[in-house]
C-alpha positions as CSV (number, residue, x, y, z in Angstrom):
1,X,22.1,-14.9,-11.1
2,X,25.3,-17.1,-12.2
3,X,25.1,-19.3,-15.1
4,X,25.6,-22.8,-14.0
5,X,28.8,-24.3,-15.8
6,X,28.4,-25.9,-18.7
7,X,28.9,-30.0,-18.6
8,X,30.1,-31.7,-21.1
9,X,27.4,-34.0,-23.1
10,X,28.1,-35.2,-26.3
11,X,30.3,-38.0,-24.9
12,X,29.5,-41.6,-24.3
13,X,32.1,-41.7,-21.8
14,X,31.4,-42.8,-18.7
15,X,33.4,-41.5,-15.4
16,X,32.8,-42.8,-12.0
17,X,34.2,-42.7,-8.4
18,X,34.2,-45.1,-5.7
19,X,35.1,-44.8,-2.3
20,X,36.3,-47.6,-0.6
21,X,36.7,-47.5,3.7
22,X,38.9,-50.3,5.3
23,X,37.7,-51.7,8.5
24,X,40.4,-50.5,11.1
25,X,43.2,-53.2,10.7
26,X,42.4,-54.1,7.3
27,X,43.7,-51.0,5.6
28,X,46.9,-52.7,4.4
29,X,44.7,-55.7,3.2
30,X,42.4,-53.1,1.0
31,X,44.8,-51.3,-0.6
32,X,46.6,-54.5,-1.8
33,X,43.5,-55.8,-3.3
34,X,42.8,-52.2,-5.0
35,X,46.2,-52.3,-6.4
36,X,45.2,-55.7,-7.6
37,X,42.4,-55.2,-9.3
38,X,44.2,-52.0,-10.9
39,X,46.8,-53.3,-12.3
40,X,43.6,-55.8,-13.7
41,X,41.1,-53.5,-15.0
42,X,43.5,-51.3,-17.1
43,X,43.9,-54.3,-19.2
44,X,40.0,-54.2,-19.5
45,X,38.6,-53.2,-23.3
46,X,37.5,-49.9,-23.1
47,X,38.9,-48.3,-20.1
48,X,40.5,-45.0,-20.3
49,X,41.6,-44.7,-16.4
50,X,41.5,-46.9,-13.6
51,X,43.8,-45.0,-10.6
52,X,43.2,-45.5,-7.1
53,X,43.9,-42.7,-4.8
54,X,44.8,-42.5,-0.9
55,X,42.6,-39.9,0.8
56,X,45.6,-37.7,3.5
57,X,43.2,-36.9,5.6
58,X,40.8,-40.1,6.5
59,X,43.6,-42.9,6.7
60,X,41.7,-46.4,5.5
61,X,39.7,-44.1,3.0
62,X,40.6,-44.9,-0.6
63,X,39.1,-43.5,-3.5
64,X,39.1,-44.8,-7.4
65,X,39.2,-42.7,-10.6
66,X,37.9,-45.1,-13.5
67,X,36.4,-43.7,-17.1
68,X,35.3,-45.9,-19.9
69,X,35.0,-45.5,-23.4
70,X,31.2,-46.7,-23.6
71,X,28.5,-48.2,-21.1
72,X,29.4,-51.7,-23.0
73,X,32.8,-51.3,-21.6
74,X,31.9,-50.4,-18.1
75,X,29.3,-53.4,-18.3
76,X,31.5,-55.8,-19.7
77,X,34.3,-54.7,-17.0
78,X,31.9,-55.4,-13.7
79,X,30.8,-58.9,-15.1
80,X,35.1,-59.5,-15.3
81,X,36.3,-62.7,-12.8
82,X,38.6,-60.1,-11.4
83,X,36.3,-57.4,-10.5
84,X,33.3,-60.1,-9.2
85,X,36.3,-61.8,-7.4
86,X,37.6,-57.9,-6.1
87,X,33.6,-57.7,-4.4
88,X,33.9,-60.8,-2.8
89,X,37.2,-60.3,-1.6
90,X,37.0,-57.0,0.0
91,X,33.7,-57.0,1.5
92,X,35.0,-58.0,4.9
93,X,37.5,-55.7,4.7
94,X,34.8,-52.6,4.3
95,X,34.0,-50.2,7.4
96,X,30.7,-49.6,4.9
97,X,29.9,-50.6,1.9
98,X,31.6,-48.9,-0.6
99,X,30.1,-46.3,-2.6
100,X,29.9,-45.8,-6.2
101,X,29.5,-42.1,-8.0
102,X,28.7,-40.9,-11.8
103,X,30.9,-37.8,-12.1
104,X,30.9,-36.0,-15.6
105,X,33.8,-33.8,-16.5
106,X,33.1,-30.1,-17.2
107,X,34.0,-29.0,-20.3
């Protein structure tokens, strides 16, 4: 039986991916206020990346790239005006609620 890849451990790093999905109509409106609180949260202590992506094959479908150096960073980032503000903002803009996933780069 294959050996599972290894993961990468001994970092406290922390890499996660939301995915955001515009109401139809309201794509244009989301990806303003992504490229908003972008430009915003690289300026955050702590982060490493903060890139939001288009998805080519579900238009309105958005996805974000963010690391941080440590939990504390991450923490400190979410209770940010611009990212409570960014919630607020876009949550009648959302198809769904947008979803939020831990990833952890291989080694």
């Amino acid at each position: 039986m294959p050996q599972p890849l290894p993961i990468r451990q001994e970092s406290a790093e922390v890499w996660l991916m939301p995915v955001f999905i515009a109401k139809a109509g309201h794509e244009a409106d989301l990806q303003e206020a992504l490229h908003a609180l972008q430009t915003l949260s690289r300026k955050d202590p702590g982060c490493l990346e903060y890139t939001v992506f288009s998805d080519e094959h579900r238009p309105g479908t958005f996805v974000l790239f963010e690391g941080w150096a440590r939990d504390e960073d991450l923490a400190s980032h979410n209770e940010e005006d611009h990212v409570k503000a960014f919630v607020r903002e876009v949550e009648p803009l959302l198809a769904v609620p947008f979803s939020v996933t831990p990833i952890t780069p291989l080694i």
